[in-house]
C-alpha positions in Angstrom: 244.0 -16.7 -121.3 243.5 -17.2 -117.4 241.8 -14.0 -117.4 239.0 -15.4 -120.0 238.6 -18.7 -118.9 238.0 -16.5 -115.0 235.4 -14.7 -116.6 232.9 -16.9 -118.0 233.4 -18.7 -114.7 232.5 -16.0 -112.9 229.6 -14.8 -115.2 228.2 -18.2 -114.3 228.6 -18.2 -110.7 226.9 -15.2 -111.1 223.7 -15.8 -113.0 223.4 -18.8 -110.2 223.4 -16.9 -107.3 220.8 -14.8 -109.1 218.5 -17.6 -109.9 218.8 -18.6 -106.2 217.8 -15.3 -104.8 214.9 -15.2 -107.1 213.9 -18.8 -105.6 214.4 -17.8 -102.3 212.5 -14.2 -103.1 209.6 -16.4 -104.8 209.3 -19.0 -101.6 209.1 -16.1 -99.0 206.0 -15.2 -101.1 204.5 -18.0 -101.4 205.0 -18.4 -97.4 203.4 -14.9 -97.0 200.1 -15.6 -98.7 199.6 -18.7 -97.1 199.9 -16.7 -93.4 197.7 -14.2 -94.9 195.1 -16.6 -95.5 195.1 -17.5 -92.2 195.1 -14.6 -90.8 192.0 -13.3 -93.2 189.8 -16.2 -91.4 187.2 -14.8 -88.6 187.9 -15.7 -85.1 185.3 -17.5 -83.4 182.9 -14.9 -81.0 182.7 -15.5 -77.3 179.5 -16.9 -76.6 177.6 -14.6 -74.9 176.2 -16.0 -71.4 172.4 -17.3 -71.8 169.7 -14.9 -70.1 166.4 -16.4 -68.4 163.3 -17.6 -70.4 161.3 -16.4 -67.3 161.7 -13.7 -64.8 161.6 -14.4 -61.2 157.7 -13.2 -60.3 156.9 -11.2 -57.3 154.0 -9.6 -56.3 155.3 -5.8 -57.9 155.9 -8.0 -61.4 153.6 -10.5 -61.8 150.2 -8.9 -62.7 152.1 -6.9 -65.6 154.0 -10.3 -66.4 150.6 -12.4 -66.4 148.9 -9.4 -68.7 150.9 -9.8 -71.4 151.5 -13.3 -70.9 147.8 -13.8 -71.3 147.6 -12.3 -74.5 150.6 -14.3 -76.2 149.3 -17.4 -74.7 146.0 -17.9 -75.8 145.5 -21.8 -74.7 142.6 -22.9 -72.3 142.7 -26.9 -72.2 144.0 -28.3 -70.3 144.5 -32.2 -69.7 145.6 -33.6 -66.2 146.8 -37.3 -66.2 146.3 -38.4 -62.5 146.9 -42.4 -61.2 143.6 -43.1 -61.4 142.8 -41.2 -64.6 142.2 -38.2 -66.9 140.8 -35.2 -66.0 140.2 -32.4 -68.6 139.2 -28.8 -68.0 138.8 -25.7 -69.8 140.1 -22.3 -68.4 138.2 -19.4 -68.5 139.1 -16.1 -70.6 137.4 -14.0 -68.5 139.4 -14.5 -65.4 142.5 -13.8 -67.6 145.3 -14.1 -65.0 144.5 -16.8 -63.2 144.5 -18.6 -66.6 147.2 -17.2 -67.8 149.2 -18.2 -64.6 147.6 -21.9 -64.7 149.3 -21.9 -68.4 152.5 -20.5 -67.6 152.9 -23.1 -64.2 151.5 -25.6 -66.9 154.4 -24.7 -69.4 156.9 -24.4 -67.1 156.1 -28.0 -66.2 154.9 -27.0 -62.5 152.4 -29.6 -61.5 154.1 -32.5 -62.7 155.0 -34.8 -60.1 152.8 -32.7 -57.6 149.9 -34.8 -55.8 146.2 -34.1 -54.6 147.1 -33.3 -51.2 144.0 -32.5 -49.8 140.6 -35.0 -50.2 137.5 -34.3 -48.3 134.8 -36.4 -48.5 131.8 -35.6 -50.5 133.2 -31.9 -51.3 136.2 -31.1 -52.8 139.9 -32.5 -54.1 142.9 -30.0 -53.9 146.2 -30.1 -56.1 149.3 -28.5 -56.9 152.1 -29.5 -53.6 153.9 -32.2 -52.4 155.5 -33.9 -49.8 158.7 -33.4 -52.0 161.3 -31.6 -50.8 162.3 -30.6 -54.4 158.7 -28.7 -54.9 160.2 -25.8 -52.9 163.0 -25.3 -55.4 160.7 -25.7 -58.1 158.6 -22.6 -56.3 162.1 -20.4 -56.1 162.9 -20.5 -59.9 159.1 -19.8 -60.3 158.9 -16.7 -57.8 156.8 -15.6 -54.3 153.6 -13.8 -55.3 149.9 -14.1 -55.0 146.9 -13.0 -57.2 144.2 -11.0 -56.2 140.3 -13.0 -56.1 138.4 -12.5 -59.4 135.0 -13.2 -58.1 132.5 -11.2 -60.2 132.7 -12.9 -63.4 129.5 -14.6 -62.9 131.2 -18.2 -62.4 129.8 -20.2 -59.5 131.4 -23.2 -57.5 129.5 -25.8 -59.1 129.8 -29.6 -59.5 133.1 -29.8 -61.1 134.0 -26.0 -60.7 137.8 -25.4 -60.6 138.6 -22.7 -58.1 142.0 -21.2 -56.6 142.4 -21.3 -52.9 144.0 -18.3 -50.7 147.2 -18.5 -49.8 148.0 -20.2 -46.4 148.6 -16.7 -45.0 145.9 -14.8 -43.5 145.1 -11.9 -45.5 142.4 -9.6 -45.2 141.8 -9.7 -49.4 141.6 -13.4 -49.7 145.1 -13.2 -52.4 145.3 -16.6 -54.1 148.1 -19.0 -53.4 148.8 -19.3 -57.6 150.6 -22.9 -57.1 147.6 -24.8 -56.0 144.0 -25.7 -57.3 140.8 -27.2 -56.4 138.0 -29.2 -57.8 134.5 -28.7 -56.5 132.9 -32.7 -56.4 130.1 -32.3 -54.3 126.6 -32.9 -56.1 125.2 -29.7 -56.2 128.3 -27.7 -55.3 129.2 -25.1 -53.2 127.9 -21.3 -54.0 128.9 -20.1 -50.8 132.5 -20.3 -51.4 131.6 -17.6 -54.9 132.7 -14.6 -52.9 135.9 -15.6 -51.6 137.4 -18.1 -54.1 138.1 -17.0 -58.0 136.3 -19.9 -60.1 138.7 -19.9 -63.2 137.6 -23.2 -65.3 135.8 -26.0 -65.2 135.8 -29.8 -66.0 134.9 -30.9 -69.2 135.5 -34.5 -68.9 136.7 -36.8 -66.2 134.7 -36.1 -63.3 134.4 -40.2 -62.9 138.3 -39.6 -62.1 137.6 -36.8 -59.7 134.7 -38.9 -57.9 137.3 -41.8 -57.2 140.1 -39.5 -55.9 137.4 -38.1 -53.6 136.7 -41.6 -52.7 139.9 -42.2 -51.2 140.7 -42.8 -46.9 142.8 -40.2 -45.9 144.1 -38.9 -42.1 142.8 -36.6 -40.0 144.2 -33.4 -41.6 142.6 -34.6 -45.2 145.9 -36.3 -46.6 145.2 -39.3 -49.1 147.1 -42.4 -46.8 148.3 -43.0 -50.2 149.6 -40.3 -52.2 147.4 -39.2 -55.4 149.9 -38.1 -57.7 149.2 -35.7 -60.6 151.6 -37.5 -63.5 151.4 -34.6 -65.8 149.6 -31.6 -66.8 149.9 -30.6 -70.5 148.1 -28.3 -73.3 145.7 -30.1 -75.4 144.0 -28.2 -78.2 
């Protein structure tokens, strides 16, 4: 009689431990899908490190830079917001990189902040530097290079006439200094400077503006006593 009431006993104890391994068995499951999800999920990529819009120019890059620049950048007004007014001009196709480089300085925001530096009377205002110590840093991310005169497109230094000076260094092939510009003021202009200086635009509206910056006192060396600053230059269609 022991003996059969032992066995049903057991029998049970049995089918227990059975349906608790089965539990267990099922939870481990469970457990392993659940870090197999995870696992399945893509892991984030590095970020890769962000590359330069613009390369550094130099004069063995920057005609080949300014070529194709030229022809992805098509724009030729330009609108020039000065402290005593608006000046407009339009760039010239023909003298390709010396409008392409006024776009890409333009673009880059170059001039802004920049003053008209040089005023002489009756002749000519010049812009494009400052007495900010910041400009040259703005120069560095830009490059060092100059551009070679492009004098024989049939453009003259009139009234108005915007021309690129040479660069402050003496050189024998009158290279352009490609941060600066000049506007031509005096009535009836000034042809002689055709063979030396590239004429690369012109004004197109504003020339009241230009007539009162040329109107201002300035020292000895040409330098307005108060600065003439050039607020912004920007694209206009």
């Amino acid at each position: 009689m022991r003996f059969l009431l032992l066995f049903p006993m057991a029998f049970g104890i049995g089918l227990l431990f059975l349906s608790c391994e089965d539990k267990q068995t099922s939870k481990k499951t469970n457990t392993t899908v659940i870090k197999d999800s995870t696992v399945s999920k893509p892991k984030a990529e590095p970020k890769k490190k962000a590359t330069a819009d613009y390369p550094i120019l130099t004069d063995t890059n920057a005609m080949d830079f300014f070529l194709k620049y030229e022809k992805e950048n098509p724009e030729h007004k330009v609108r020039i917001t000065t402290d005593f007014g608006i000046i407009e001009i339009e760039l010239y196709d023909k003298t390709k990189f010396h409008r392409a480089n006024f776009v890409y300085l333009t673009k880059r925001n170059y001039f802004d902040g920049t003053q008209f530096y040089r005023v002489v009377k009756d002749f000519v205002i010049q812009g494009g530097s400052s007495d900010d110590y910041n400009l040259a840093k703005r120069r560095q991310k830009i490059g060092k290079y100059l551009l070679p005169p492009d004098t024989k497109r049939g453009y003259t230094h009139k009234r108005g006439a915007v021309s690129m000076p040479s660069s402050e260094m003496d050189n024998a092939y009158k290279l352009a200094s490609p941060f600066q510009f000049f506007i031509i003021q005096r009535h009836g202009g000034a042809d002689y400077l055709d063979d030396d200086y590239t004429v690369f635009g012109e004004v197109t509206s504003g020339m009241d503006v230009v007539d009162k910056i040329n109107a201002v006192k300035t020292d000895e060396g040409d330098w307005p006593l108060q600065n003439v600053y050039i607020r912004k230059v920007e694209l206009i269609e």
